[in-house]
Rosetta silent file (secondary structure, phi, psi, omega in degrees, C-alpha in Angstrom):
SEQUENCE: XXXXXXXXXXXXXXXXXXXXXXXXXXXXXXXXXXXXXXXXXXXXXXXXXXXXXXXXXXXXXXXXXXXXXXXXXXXXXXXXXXXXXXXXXXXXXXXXXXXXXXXXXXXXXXXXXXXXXXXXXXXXXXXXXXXXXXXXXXXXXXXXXXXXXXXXXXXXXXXXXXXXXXXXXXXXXXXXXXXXXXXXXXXXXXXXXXXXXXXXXXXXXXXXXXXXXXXXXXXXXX
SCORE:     score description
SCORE:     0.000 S_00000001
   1 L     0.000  -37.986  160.637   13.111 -114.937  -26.114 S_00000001
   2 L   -23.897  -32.127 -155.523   13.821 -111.248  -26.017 S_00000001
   3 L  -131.766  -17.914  155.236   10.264 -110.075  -26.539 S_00000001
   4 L   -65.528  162.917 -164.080    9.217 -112.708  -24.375 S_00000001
   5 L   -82.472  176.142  161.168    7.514 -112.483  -20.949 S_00000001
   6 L   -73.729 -177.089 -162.473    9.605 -114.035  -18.302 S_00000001
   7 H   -94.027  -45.388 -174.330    8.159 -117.696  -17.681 S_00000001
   8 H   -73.074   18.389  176.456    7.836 -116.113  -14.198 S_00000001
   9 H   -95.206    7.143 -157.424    5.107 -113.315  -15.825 S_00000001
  10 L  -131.888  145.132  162.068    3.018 -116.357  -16.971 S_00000001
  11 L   -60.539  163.681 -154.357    0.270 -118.450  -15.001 S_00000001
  12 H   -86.661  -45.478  165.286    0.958 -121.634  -14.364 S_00000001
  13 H   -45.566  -61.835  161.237   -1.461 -123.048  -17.435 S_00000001
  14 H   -22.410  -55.604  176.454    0.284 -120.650  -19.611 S_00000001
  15 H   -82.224  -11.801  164.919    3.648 -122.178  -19.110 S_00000001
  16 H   -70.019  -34.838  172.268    2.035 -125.477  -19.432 S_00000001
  17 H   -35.279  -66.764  174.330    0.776 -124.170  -22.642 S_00000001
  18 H   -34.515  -69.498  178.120    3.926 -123.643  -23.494 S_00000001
  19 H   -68.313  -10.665 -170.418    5.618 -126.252  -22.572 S_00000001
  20 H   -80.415  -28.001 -177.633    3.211 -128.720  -24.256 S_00000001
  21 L   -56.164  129.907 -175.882    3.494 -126.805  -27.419 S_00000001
  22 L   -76.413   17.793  161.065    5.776 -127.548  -30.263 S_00000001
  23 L   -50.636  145.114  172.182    7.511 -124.704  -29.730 S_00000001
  24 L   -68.577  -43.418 -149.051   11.856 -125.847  -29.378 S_00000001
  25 L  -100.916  126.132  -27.987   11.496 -122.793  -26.184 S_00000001
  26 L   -59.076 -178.124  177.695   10.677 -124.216  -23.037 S_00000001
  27 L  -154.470 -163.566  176.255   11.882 -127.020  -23.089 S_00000001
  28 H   -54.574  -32.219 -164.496   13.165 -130.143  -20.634 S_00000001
  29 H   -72.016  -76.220  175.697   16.095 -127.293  -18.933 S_00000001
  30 H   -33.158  -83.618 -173.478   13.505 -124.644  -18.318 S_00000001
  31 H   -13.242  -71.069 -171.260   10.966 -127.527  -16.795 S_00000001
  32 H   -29.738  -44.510 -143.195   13.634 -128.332  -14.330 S_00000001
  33 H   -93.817  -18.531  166.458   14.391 -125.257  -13.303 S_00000001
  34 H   -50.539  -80.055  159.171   10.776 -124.506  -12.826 S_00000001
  35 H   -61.411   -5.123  137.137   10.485 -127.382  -10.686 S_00000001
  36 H   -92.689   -4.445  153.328   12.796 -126.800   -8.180 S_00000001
  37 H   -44.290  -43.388  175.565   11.828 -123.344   -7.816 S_00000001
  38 H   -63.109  -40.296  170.743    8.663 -124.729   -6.721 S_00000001
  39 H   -68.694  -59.377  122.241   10.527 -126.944   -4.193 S_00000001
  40 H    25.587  -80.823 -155.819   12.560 -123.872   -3.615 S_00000001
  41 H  -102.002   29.465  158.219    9.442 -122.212   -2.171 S_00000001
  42 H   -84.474  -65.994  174.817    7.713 -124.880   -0.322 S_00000001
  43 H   -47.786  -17.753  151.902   10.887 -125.026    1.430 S_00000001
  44 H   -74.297  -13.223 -161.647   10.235 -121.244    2.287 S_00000001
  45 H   -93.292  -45.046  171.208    6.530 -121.945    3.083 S_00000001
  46 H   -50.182  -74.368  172.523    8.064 -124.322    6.065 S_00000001
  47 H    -8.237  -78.637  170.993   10.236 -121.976    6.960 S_00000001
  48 H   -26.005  -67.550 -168.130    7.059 -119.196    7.393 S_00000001
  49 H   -45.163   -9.591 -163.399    5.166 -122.070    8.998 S_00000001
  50 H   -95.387  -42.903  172.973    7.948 -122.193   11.455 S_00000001
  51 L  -112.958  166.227 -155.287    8.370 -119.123   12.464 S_00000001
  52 L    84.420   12.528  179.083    7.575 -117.364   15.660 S_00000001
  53 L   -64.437  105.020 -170.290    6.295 -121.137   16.815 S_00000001
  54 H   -52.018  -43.518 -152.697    6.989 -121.396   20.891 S_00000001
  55 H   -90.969   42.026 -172.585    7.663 -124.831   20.239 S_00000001
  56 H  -162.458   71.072  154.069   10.516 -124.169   17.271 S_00000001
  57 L   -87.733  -38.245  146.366   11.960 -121.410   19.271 S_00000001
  58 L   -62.151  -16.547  157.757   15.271 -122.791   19.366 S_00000001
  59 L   -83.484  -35.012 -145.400   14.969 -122.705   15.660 S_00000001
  60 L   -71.537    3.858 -175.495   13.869 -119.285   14.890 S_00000001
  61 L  -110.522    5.461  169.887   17.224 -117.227   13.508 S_00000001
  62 H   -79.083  -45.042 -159.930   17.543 -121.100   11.315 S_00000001
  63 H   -71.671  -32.211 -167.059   13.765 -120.960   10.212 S_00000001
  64 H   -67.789  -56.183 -170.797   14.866 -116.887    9.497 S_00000001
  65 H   -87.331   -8.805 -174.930   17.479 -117.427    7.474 S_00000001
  66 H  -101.265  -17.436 -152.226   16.595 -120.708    5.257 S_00000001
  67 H   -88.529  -51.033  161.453   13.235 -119.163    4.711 S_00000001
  68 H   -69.570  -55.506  169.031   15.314 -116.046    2.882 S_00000001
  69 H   -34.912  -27.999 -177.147   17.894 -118.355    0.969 S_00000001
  70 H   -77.275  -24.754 -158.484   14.565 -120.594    0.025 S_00000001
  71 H  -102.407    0.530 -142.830   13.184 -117.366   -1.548 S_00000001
  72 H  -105.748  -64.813  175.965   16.253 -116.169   -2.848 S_00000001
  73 H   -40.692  -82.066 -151.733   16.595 -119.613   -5.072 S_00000001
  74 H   -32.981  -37.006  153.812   13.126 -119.951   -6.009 S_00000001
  75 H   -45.192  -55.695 -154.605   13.796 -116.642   -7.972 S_00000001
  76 H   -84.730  -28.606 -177.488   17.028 -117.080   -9.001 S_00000001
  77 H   -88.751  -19.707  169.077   15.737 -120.699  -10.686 S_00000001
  78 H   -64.796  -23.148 -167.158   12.543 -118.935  -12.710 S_00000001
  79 H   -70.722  -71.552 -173.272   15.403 -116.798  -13.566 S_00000001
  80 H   -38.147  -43.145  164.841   17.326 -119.875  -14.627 S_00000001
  81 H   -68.682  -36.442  157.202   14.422 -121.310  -16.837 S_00000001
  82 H   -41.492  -52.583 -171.777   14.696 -117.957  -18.678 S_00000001
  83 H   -89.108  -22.169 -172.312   18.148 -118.351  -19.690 S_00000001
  84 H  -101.392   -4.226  160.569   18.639 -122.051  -20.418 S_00000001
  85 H   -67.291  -50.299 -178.206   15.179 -121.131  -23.147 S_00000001
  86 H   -64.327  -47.879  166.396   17.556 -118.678  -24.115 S_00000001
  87 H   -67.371  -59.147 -170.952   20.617 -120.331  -25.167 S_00000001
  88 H   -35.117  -69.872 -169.473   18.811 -123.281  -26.540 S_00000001
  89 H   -43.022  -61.794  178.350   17.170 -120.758  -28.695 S_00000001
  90 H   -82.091   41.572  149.708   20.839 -119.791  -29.933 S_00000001
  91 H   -98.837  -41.093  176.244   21.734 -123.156  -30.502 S_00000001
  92 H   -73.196  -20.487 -170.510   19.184 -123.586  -32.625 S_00000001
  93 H   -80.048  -57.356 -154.815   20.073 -120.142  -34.410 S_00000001
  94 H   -82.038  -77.953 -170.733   23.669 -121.422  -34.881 S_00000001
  95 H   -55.818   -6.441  158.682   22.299 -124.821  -36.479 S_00000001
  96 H   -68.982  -24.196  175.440   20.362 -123.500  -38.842 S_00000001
  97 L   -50.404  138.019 -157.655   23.317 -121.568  -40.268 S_00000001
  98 L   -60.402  155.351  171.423   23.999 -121.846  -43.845 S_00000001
  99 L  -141.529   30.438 -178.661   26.718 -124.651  -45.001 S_00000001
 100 L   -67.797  -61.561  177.431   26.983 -124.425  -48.424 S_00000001
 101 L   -83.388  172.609  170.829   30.666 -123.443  -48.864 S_00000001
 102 L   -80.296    6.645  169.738   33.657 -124.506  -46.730 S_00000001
 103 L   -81.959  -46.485  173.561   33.816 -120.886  -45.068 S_00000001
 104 H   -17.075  -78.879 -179.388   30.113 -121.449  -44.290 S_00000001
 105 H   -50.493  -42.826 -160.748   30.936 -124.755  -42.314 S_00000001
 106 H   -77.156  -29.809 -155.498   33.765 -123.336  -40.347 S_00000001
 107 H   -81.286  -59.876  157.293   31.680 -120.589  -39.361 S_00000001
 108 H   -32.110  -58.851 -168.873   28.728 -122.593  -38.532 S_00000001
 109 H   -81.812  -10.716  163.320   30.580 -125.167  -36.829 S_00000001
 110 H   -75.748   -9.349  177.850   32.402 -122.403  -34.443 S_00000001
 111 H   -96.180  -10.411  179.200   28.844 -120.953  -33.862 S_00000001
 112 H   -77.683  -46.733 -156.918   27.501 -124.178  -33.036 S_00000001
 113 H   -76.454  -43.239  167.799   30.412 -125.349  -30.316 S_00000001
 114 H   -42.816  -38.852 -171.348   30.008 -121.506  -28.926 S_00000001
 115 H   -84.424  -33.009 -177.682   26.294 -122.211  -28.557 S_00000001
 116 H   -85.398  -34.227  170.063   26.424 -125.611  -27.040 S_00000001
 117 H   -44.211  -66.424  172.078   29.128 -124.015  -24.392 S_00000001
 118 H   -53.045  -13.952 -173.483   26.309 -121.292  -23.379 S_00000001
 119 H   -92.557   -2.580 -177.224   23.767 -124.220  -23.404 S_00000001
 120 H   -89.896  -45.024 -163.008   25.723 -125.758  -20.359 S_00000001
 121 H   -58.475  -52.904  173.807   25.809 -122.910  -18.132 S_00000001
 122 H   -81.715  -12.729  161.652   22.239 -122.772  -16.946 S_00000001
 123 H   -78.139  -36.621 -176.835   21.315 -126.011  -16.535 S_00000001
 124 H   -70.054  -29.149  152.856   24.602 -126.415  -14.660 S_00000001
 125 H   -61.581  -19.792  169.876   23.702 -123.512  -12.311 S_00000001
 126 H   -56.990  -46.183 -162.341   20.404 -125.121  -12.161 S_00000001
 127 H   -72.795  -29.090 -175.897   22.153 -128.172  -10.578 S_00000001
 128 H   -82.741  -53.604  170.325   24.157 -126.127   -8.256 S_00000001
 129 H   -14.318  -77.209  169.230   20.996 -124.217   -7.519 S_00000001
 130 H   -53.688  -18.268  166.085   18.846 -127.424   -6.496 S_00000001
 131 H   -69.886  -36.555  178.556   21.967 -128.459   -4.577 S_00000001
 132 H   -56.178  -46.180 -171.753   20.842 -125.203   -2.403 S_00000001
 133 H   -64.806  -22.311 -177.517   17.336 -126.207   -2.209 S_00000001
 134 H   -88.958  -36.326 -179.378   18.092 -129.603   -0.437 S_00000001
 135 H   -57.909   -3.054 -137.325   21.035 -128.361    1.939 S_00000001
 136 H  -138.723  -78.744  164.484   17.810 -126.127    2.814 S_00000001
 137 H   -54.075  -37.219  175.548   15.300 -129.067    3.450 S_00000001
 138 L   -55.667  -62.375 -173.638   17.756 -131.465    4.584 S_00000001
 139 L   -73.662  -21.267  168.689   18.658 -128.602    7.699 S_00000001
 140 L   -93.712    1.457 -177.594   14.897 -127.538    8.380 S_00000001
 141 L   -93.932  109.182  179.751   13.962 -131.286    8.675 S_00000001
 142 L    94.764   69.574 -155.792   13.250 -131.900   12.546 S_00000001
 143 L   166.651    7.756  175.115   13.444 -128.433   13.036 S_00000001
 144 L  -149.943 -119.048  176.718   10.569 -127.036   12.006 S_00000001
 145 L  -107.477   97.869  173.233    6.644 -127.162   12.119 S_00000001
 146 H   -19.443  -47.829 -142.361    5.906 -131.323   12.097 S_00000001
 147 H   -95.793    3.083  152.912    2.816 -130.555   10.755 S_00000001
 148 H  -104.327   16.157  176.347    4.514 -129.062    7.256 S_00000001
 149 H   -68.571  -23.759  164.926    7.288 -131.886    7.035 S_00000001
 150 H   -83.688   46.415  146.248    6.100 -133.625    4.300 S_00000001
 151 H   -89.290  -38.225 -179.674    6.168 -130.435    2.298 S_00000001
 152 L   -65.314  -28.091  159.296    9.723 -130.886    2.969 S_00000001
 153 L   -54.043  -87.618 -155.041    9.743 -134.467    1.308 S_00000001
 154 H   -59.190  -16.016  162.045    8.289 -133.402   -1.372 S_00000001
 155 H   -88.305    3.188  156.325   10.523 -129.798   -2.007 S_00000001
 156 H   -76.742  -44.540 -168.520   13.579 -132.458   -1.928 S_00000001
 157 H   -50.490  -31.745 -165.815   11.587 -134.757   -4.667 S_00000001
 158 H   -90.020  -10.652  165.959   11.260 -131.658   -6.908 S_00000001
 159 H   -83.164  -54.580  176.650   15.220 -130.340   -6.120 S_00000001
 160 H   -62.606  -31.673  175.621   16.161 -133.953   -7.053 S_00000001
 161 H   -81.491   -9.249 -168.207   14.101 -134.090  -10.332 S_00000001
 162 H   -85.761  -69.800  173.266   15.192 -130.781  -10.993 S_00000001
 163 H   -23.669  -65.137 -146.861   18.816 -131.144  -10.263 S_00000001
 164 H   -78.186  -30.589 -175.606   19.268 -135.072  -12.268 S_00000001
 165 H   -67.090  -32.259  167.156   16.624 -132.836  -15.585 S_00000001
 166 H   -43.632  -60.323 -163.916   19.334 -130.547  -15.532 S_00000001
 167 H   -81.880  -17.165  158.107   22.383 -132.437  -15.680 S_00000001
 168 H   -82.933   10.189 -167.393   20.998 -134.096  -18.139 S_00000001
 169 H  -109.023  -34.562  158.088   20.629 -131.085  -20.477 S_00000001
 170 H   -33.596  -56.106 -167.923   24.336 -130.397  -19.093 S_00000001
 171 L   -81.399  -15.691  177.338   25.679 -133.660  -20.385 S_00000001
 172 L   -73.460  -24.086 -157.324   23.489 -133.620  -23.942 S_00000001
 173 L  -114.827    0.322 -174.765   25.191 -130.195  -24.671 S_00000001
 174 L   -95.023  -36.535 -173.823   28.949 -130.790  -23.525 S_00000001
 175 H   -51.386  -39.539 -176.452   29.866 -133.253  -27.017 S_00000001
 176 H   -88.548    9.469  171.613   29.272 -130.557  -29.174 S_00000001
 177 H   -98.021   12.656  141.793   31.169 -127.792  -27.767 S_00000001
 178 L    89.842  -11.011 -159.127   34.133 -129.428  -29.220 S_00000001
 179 L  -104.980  141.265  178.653   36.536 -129.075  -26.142 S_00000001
 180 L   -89.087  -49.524 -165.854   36.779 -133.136  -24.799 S_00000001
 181 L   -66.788  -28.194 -165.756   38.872 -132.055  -21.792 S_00000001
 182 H   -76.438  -67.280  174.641   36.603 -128.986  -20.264 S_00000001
 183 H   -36.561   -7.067  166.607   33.736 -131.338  -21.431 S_00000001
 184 H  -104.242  -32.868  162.900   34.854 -134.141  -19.242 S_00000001
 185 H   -78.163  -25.762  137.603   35.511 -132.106  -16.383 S_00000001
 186 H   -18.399  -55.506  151.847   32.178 -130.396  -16.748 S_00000001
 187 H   -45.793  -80.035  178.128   30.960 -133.998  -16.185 S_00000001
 188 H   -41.993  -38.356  174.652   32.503 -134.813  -13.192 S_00000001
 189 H   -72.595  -30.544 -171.859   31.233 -131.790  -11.687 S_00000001
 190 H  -104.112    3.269  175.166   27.484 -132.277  -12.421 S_00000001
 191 H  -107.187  -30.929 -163.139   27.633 -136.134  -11.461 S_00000001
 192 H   -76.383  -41.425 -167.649   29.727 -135.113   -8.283 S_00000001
 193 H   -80.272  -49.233 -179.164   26.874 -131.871   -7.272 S_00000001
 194 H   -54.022  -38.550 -165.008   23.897 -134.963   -8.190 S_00000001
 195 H   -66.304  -69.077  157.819   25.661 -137.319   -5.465 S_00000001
 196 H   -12.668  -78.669 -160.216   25.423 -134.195   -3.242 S_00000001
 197 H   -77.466  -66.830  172.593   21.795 -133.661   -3.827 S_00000001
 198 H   -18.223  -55.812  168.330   20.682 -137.200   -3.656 S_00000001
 199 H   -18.008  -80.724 -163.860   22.168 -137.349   -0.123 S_00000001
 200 H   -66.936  -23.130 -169.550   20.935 -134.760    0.827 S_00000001
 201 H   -69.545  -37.669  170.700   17.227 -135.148   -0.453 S_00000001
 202 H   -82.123  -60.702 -172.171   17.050 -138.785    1.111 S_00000001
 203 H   -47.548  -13.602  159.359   18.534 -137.402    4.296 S_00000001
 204 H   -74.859  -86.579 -156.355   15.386 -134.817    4.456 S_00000001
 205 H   -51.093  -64.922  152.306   13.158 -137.683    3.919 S_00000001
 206 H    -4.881  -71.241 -175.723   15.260 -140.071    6.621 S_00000001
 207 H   -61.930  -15.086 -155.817   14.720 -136.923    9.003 S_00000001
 208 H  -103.419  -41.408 -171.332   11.241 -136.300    8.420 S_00000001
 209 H   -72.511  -26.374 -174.795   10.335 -140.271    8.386 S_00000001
 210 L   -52.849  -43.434 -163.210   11.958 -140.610   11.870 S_00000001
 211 L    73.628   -2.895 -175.702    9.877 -137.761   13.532 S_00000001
 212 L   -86.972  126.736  175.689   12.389 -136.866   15.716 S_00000001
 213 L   -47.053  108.116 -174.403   12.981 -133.176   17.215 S_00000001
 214 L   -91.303  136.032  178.434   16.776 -132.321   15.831 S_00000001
 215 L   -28.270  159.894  170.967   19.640 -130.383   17.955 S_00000001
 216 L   -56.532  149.375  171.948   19.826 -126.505   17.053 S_00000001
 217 L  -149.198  160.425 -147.732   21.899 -125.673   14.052 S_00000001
 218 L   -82.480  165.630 -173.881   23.913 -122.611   13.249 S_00000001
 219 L   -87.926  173.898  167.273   21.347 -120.359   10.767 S_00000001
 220 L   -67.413  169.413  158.495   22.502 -119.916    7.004 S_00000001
 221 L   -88.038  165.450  174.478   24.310 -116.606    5.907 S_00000001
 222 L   -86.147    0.000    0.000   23.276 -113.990    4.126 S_00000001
């Protein structure tokens, strides 16, 4: 992966290319993260659509500020799809390691549970990640330009597929890093951040199917 472009240097065929390809690197973690980036920046193109609108005026430091946070994920998850290709690749590095003798094996199997530990971290930032993108749609929905809310549907569908493709490359990867206890609470945390995003991602669609104009809300931080 070193010598590789980022996935976000490549056209969109290109990374299909990729991914179709019997290649180990992408794989399902990168997809995800790929596909809530894309939700990610839908949820910025409402934003855009939104602002400087007379009649979303009462919106316009909300529309200001989810519109940078939408742009700030969408980045940060091409980013993400870098890095979970990258540990997978050194998981696969570490299982390939020789096992002939019994020094072999210990060494192997400490390079394996190290490798499946690093394989958790980016899909599980993925998950927290896509939790951003809906807290994003969920708060621009009836609040922004009607005529881009079902973009807003549809950057929750693609936070929620992203989010549940994640956790499962979280939960495939915690049995082998060897620790039961980290590995359970690891769990609880990525089913507890999915409950989260499910909410919220039907509670965009709930606001959006309604049609209804929503009260003012405070904008995101910086």
């Amino acid at each position: 992966m070193d010598d590789s472009p980022s996935f976000g240097d490549l056209t969109v065929a290109e990374f299909s290319a990729r991914l179709a390809s019997a290649a180990p690197v992408p794989g399902g973690g990168s997809a995800s993260a790929v596909a809530a980036s894309l939700g990610a920046s839908l949820v910025a193109m409402v934003a855009a659509l939104s602002t400087d609108r007379p009649k979303y005026a009462a919106h316009n430091a909300l529309h200001a500020s989810a519109g940078r946070a939408a742009r700030d994920l969408a980045g940060r998850l091409i980013t993400l799809a870098d890095e979970d290709a990258a540990a997978y690749a050194g998981f696969g590095v570490a299982m390939k390691l020789p096992r002939e003798t019994d020094e072999q094996k210990a060494t192997r199997s400490a390079a394996i549970r190290a490798a499946a530990r690093a394989s958790v971290d980016p899909p599980f930032r993925c998950v927290e990640a896509c939790l951003g993108v809906v807290v994003l749609s969920e708060a621009l929905a009836g609040r922004s330009n009607v005529n881009a809310s079902s973009d807003l549907n549809v950057a929750s569908l693609l936070a929620e597929a992203g989010a549940r493709g994640a956790a499962e490359n979280v939960l495939v990867n915690l049995p082998a890093t060897g620790d039961e206890a980290w590995a359970e609470e690891i769990a609880d945390r990525v089913h507890a951040l999915l409950d989260e995003v499910t909410a919220l991602a039907e509670g965009t669609r709930t606001a959006v199917a309604s049609g209804e104009a929503r009260e003012p809300r405070e904008p995101f931080e910086d």
